[in-house]
C-alpha positions as CSV (number, residue, x, y, z in Angstrom):
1,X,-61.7,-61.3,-74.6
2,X,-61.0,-64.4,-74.0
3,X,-60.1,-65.9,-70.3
4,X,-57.8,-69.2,-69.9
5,X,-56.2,-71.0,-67.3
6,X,-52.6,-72.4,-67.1
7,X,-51.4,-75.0,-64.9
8,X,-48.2,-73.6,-63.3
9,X,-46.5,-74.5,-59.9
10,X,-49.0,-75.3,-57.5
11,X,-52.0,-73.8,-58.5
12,X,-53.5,-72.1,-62.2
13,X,-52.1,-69.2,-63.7
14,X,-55.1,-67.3,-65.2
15,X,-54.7,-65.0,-68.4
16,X,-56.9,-62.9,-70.2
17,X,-56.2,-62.8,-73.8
18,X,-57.4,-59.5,-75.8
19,X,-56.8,-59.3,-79.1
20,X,-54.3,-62.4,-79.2
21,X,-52.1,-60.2,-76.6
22,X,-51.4,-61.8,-73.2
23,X,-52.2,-59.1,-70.3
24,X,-50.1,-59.0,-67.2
25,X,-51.3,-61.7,-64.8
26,X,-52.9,-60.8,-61.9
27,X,-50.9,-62.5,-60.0
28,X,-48.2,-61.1,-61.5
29,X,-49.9,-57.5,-60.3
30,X,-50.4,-58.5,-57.4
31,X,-46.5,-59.5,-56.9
32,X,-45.6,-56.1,-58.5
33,X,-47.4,-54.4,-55.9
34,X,-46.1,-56.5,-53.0
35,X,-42.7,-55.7,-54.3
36,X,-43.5,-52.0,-54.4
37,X,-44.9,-52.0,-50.8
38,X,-41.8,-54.2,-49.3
39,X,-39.8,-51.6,-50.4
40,X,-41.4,-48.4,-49.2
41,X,-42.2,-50.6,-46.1
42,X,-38.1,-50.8,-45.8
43,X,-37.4,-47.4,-46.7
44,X,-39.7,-46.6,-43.7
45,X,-38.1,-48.9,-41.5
46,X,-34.7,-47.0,-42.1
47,X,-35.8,-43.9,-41.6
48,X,-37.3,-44.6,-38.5
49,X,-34.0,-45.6,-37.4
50,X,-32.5,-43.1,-38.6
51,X,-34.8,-40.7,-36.8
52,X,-34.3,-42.4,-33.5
53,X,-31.2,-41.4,-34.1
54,X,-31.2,-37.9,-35.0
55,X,-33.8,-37.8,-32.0
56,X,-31.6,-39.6,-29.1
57,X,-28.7,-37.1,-29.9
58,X,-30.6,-33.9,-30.0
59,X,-32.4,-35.2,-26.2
60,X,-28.3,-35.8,-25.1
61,X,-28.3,-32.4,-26.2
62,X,-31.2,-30.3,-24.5
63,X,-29.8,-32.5,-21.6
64,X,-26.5,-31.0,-21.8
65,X,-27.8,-27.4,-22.9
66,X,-30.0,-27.8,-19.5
67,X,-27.0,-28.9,-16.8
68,X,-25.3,-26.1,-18.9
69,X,-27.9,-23.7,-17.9
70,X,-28.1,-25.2,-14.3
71,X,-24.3,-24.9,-13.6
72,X,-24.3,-21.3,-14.6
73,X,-26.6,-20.1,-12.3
74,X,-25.1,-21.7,-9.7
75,X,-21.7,-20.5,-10.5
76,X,-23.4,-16.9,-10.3
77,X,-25.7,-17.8,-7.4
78,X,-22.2,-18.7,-5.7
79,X,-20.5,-15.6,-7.3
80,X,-23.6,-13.0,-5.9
81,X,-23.4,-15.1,-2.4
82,X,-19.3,-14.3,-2.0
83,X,-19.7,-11.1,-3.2
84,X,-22.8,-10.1,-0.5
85,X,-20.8,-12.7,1.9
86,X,-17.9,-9.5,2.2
87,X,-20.8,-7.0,2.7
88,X,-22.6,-8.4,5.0
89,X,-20.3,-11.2,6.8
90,X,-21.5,-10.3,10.4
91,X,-25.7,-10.6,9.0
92,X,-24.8,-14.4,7.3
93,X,-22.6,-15.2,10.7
94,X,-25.9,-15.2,12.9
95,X,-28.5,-16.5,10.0
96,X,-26.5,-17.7,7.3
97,X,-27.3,-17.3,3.6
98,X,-31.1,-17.7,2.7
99,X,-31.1,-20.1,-0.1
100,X,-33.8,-19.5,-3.1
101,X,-35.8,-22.2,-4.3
102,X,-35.2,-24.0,-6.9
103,X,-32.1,-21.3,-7.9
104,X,-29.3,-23.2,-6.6
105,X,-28.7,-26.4,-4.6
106,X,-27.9,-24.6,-1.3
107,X,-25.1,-26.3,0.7
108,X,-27.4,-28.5,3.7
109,X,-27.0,-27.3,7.3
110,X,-29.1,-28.1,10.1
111,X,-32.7,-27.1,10.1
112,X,-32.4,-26.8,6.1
113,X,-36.0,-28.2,5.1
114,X,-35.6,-30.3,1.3
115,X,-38.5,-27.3,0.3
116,X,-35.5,-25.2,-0.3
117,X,-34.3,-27.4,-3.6
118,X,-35.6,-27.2,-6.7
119,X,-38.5,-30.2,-7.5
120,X,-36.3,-32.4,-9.6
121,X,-34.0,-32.1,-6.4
122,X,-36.2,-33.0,-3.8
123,X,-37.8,-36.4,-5.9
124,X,-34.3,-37.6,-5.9
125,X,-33.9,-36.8,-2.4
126,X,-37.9,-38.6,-1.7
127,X,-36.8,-41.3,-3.8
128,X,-33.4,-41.9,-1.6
129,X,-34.7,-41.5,1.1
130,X,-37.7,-43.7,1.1
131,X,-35.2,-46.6,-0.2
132,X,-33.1,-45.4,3.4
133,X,-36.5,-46.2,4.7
134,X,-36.6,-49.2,3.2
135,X,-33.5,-50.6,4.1
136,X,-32.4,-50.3,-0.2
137,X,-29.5,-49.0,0.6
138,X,-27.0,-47.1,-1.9
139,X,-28.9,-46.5,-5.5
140,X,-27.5,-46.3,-8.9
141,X,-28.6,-43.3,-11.2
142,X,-30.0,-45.4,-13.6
143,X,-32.4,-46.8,-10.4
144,X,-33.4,-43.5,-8.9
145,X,-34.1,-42.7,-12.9
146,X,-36.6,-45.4,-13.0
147,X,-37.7,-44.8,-9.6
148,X,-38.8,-41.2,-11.2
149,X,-40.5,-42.7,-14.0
150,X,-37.8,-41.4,-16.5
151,X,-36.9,-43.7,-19.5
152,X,-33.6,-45.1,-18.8
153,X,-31.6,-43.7,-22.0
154,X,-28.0,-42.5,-21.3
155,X,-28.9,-38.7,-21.5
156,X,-32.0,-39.0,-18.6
157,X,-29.2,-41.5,-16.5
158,X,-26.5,-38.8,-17.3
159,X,-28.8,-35.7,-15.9
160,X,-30.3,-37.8,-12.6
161,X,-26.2,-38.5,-12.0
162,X,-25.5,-34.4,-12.0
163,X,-28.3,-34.3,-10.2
164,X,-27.6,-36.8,-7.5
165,X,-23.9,-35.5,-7.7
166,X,-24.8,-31.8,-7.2
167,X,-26.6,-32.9,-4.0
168,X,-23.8,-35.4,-2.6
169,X,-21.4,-32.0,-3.3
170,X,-23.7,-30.3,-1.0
171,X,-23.9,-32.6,1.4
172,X,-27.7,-33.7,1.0
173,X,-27.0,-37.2,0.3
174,X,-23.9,-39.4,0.0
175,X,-22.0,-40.9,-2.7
176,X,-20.4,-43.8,-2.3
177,X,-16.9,-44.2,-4.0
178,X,-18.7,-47.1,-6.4
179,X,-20.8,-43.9,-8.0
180,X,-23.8,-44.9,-5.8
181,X,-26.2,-42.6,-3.7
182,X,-28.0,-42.6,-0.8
183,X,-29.9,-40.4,1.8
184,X,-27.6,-39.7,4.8
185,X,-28.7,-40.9,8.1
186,X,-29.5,-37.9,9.9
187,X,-32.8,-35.8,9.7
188,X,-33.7,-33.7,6.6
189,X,-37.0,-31.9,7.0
190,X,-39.4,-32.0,4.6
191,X,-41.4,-29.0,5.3
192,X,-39.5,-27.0,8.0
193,X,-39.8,-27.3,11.7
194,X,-42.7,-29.8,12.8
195,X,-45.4,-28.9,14.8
């Protein structure tokens, strides 16, 4: 074995010469290899993309699969509620209907404490109301979703806005014709009647 060096570019090409037979270069290795790695490193890249892909439409998804879910048991919260409404209309004159948690966003009356709601309810109504508090006025969905800590991708935006909508259609907050929110000015308590 013999080992020479070439001048080439700007620094020396070194060979090793076995039996009169150049071997690869080393250098020449170690570009083969870089080559190699570039291209799994893109391959990786795209498919990563692609990924983030596959995985923003299948969250817009369980997002739509969940208001889905949402809106039907409202529809037949509201359908049980008429029906018992025509059985018992002199019982719900005097007390109204007794809203269950977290079952159904419950149209607001006087009295009704935020308790009643289901949690992702009442955050949106906390978050409103402590920018009321502030003086923030109206919010976008996409604020109230940051003010919850919720990445702002179009799907989390898209179910804060139901949300926030559900409750405006209720009467527990109000929207404003630019698609805003915000708290209504009169009382809302928190935990029922205060001591």
């Amino acid at each position: 074995m013999v080992l020479f060096g070439v001048r080439q570019g700007f620094g020396v090409l070194f060979r090793f010469v076995v039996e009169g037979c150049a071997v690869a270069s080393v250098l020449g290795m170690l570009e083969e290899r870089e080559a190699a790695a570039r291209l799994r490193v893109e391959g990786l890249r795209e498919e990563v993309a692609r990924l983030a892909g596959v995985l923003e439409a299948a969250e817009i998804e369980l997002d739509r699969r969940v208001i889905a879910r949402e809106e039907l048991v409202e529809a037949l919260a509201a359908s049980a509620v008429e029906s018992t409404a025509v059985t018992e209309a002199g019982a719900e004159r005097e007390t109204g209907p007794t809203p269950v948690p977290g079952s159904t966003v419950a149209p607001w009356r006087d009295g009704l404490p935020v308790t009643v709601l289901a949690p992702d309810y009442q955050r949106i109504m906390a978050v409103l109301e402590k920018g009321r508090s502030a003086d923030r006025g109206p919010m976008k969905a996409r604020e109230i979703a940051v003010e919850l800590g919720l990445e702002t991708v179009p799907a989390k935006v898209e179910g804060v806005r139901s949300k926030a909508r559900r409750l405006a259609e209720r009467g527990w907050l109000v929207q404003e014709v630019s698609g805003m929110f915000s708290a209504p000015r009169r009382p809302v308590p928190v935990c029922g009647p205060s001591a």
